[in-house]
N, C-alpha and C positions, 0 to 999 in steps of 0.2 A: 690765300695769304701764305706767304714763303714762310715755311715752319724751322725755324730756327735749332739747330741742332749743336747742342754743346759736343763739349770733348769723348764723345761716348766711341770709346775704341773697338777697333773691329780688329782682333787681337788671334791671328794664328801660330802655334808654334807647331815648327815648319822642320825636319830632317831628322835624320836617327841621330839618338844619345850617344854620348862618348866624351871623354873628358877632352876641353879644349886648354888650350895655351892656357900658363899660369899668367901672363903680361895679358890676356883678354878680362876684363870686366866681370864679376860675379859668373863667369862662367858661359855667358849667352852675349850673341851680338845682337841689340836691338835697334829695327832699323824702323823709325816713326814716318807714316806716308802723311803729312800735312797740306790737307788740299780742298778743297771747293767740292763740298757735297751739294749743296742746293741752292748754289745761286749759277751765274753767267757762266761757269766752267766746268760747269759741273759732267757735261758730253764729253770734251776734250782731255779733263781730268777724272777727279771724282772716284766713284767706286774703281772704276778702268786703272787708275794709276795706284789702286791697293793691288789688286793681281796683277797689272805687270809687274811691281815690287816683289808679290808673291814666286813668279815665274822666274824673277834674278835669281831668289833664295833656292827655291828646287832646282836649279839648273848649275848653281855653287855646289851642291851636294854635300856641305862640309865641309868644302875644300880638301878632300883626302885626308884630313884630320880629326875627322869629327867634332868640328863647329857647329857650336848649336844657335841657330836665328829664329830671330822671331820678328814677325809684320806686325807693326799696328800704326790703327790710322783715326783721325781726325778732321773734323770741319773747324778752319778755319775762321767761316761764316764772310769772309773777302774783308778784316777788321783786324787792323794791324795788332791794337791790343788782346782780342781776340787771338791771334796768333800766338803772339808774345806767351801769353798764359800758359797756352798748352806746351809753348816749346819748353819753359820754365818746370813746370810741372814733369814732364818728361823726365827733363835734366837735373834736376833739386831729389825728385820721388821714384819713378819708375824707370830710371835705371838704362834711358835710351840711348844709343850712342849715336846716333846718325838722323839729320831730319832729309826729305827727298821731296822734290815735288814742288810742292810753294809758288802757285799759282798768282797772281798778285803782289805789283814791284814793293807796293807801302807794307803789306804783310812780311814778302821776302828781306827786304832792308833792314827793318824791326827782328827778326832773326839772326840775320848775319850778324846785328849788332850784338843780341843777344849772348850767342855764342862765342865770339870771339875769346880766346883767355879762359877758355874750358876745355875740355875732353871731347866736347861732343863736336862730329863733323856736320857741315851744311852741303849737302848735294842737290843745289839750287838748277834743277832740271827744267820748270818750268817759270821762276822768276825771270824776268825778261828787263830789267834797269841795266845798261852797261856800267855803272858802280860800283856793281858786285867784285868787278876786274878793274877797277880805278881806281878812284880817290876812296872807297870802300871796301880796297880788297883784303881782304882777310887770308892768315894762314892757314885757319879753319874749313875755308869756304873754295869749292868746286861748282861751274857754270857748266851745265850742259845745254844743248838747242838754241835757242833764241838768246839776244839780245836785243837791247835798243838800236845800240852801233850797226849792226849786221843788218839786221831788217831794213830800216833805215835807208842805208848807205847802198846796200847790195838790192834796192827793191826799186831807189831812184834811179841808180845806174843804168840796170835793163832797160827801166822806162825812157829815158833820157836817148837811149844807142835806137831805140824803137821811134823816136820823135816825139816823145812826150815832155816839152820844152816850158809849159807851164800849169800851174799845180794848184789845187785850193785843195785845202785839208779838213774833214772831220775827224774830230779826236776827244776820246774821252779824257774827261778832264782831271785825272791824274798821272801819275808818276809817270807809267808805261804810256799813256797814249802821247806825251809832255814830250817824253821822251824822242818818241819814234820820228814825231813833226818836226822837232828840232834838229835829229839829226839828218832829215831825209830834206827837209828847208835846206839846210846848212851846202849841203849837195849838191841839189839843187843851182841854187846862185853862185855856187863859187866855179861851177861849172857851165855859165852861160845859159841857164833859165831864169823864169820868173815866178815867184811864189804870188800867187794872185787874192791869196788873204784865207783865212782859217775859222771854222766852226766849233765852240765847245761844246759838248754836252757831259750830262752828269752819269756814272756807270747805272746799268739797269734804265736805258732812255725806251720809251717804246713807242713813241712818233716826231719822228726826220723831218717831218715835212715842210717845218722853215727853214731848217737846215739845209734839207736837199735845195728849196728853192735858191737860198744865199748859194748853193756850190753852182745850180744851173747858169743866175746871172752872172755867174766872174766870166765867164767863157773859161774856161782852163780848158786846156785840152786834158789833162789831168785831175782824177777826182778820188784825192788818195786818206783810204778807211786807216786813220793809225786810231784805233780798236780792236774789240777781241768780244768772243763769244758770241752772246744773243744781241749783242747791240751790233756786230758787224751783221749778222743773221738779218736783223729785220732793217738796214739800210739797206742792204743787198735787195732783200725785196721791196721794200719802199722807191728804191730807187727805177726799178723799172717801171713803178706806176707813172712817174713823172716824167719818165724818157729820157734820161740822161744818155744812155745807150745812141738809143737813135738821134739825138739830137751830135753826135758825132766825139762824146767826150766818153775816154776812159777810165773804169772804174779801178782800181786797183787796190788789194787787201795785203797791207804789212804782216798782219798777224791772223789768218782763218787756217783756220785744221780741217782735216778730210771730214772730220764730224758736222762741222759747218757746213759745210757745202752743201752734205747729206740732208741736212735740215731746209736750207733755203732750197733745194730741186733744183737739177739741171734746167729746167724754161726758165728759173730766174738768175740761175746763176753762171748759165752759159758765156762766155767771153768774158769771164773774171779773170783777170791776173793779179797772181800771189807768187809768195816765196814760199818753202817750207825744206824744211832742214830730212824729213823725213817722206818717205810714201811709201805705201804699203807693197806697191807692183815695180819695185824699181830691180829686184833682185831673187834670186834663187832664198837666200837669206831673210829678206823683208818676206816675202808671199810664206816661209815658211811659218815665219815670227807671228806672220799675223793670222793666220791657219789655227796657230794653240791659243793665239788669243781671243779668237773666237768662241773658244769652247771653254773659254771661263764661267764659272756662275757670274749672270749678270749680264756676258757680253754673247749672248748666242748675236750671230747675225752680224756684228758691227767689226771693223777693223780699229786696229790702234790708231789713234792719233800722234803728233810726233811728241807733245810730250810724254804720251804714254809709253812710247818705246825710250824716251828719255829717261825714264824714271827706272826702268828696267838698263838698260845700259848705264847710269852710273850708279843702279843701286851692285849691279855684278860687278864694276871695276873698284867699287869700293870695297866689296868682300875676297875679292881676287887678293888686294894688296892687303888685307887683313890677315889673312892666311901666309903671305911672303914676308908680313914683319913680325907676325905671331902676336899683334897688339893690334888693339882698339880705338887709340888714342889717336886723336884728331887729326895733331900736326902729324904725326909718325906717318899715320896712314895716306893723308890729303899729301905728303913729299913725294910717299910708294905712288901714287895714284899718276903725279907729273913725270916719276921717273921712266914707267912703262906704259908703253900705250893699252889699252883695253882688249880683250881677246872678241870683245862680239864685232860684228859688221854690219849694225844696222844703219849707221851714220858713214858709213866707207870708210875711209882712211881717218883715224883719229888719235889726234894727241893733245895733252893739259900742258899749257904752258905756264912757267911759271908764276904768274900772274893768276894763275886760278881758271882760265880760259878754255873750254875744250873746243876744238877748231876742229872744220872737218868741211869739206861743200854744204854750198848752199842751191839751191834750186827755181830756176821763176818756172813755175805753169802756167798753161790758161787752161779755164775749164770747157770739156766740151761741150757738145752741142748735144742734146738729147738721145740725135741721130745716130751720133760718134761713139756712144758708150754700149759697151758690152751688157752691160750688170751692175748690180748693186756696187758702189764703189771702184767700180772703173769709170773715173772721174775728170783723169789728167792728163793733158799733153805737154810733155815736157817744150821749155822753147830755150833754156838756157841751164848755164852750168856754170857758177860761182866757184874757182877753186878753195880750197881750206885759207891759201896763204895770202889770199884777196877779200875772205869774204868776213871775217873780222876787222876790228881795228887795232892797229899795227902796235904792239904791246909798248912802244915807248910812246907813245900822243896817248896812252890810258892815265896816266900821272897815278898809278899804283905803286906804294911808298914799298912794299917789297923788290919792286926791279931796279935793281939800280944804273 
């Protein structure tokens, strides 16, 4: 039984003392990791995205001022009101300034709204609703990694240039998976295919198997996972008992992380295509990033996933611009944040547009063949490159009331 785990923070304070800016907050900048300990995200997020947080903080050093930060983090439990509390609590009691992470669109949403008209900033790293940059965007509120729009849009595209001309969807049957279908349907038809009809299921599903058979009968050439976590996890496997593979249709995951794959095994997971904003082996940069991330308590053995280097890249771009305005404060910092682009390189070339957006490539793989891999996590062969200025959507069709 999934042991339900309240707000019980896992709370390091993190750099040498020294008195920081009088414009910063009681003196400390506290950055809250809100994320999925124990349910569906917990591999991709979870303890992983409390140390990459940790790893922004150490690697800020201060900012040559001696700023002082402090990590702490939380389970969510994937329940919006759940979320909402602890962001509350945070923000009311303990003095947080920044939440990061937020694994889950209905959780993230409930936040953003949360926050809005406060102090405290939202580094929605892993929220994935294109919202957050639209008709929800907030002056508050920074997107890193994923979206709906992007996944989406940039995952039918490949498939579409590849012959991937018609489509049946499984999708979990909230906000994010709502999302991804719509926007990747959308795509789809307006571009000369056919969407051949759509499967719901509810988050935490753990047998496909009318499902998968409903994606077998459509004939789609296309058989696209808008989900995430252990429920893409056990279609991916599910799905080769029933041959979808060999029966000539491909599989395609909007939203799986390197963590995923790692779970389902190269025999099942070989000839997967995915997008992903991140990979561990694309760079001199990424191979280092994920080298110390390895040798976090907790993560011996594994590499980061992209939200986890997400959560580390805007947790360092939000203390970078903390240090250049000598404040804390939401909007101050969230304006620093779009003015300058970020100093790390683990997403490539990256900038916040004003809309809240951070754009940067996007990526399709397929995964290899068992035969094809080196090692543990060498997983991916690249087949495509989404540039920054293609692989979002185009900040005037977001209908966000800050752009005007």
């Amino acid at each position: 039984m999934r042991k339900v785990m309240r707000a019980a923070l896992l709370a390091t304070t993190l750099l040498a003392a020294g008195s920081a800016a009088a414009e910063i907050s009681d003196g400390v900048v506290r950055i809250g990791v809100l994320t999925d300990m124990s349910g569906p995200f917990q591999d991709t997020n979870g303890q992983g995205s409390v140390e990459a947080a940790r790893m922004a903080a150490e690697d800020f050093a201060g900012g040559g001022k001696g700023i002082r930060v402090e990590i702490v983090g939380a389970d969510h439990q994937n329940k919006a009101d759940v979320g909402s509390s602890i962001a509350r609590k945070w923000l009311d009691i303990e003095k947080v300034d920044a939440v990061v992470d937020v694994p889950n669109s209905s959780v993230g949403l409930a936040v953003n709204a949360l926050l809005r008209d406060t102090r405290m900033a939202f580094l929605a790293s892993a929220t994935a609703t294109s919202d957050l940059t639209g008709k929800a965007c907030s002056p508050n509120t920074v997107q890193w990694v994923n979206d709906a729009w992007a996944t989406g849009n940039t995952t039918a595209a490949a498939m579409m240039k590849r012959g991937g001309t018609s489509w049946y969807f499984l999708t979990v049957n909230y906000a994010l998976g709502q999302g991804i279908e719509a926007e990747a349907s959308r795509y789809v038809e307006t571009h000369g295919g056919t969407v051949k009809g759509a499967s719901r299921h509810p988050l935490g599903t753990a047998d496909f198997s009318s499902l998968l058979l409903q994606a077998q009968g459509s004939g789609a050439k296309v058989v696209g996972l808008a989900n995430a976590g252990a429920d893409a996890i056990n279609i991916v496997k599910q799905a080769n008992e029933f041959g979808l593979k060999q029966a000539g249709q491909s599989l395609v995951a909007f939203l799986v992380f390197i963590n995923d794959v790692h779970a389902m095994g190269l025999k099942d997971a070989q000839g997967l295509l995915l997008t992903e904003s991140f990979y561990w082996d694309m760079s001199d940069e990424t191979r280092a990033f994920a080298k110390r991330f390895a040798a976090r308590p907790g993560q011996a053995g594994k590499v980061p996933s992209g939200n986890q280097a997400g959560v580390y890249s805007a947790t360092l771009a939000y203390l970078d611009a903390v240090t250049r305005t000598g404040s804390d404060d939401a909007r101050t910092v969230v304006a620093e944040m779009k003015r300058k682009p970020p100093r790390d390189r683990l997403f490539g070339d990256l900038t916040v547009r004003p809309d809240g957006r951070a754009i940067h490539p996007i990526y399709l793989f397929e995964v290899k063949k068992p035969g094809e891999s080196k090692g543990a996590y060498d997983y991916y062969k690249l087949v495509d490159t989404i540039p920054a200025d293609q692989a979002f959507r185009p900040m005037a069709e977001g209908g966000c009331p800050m752009v005007k």
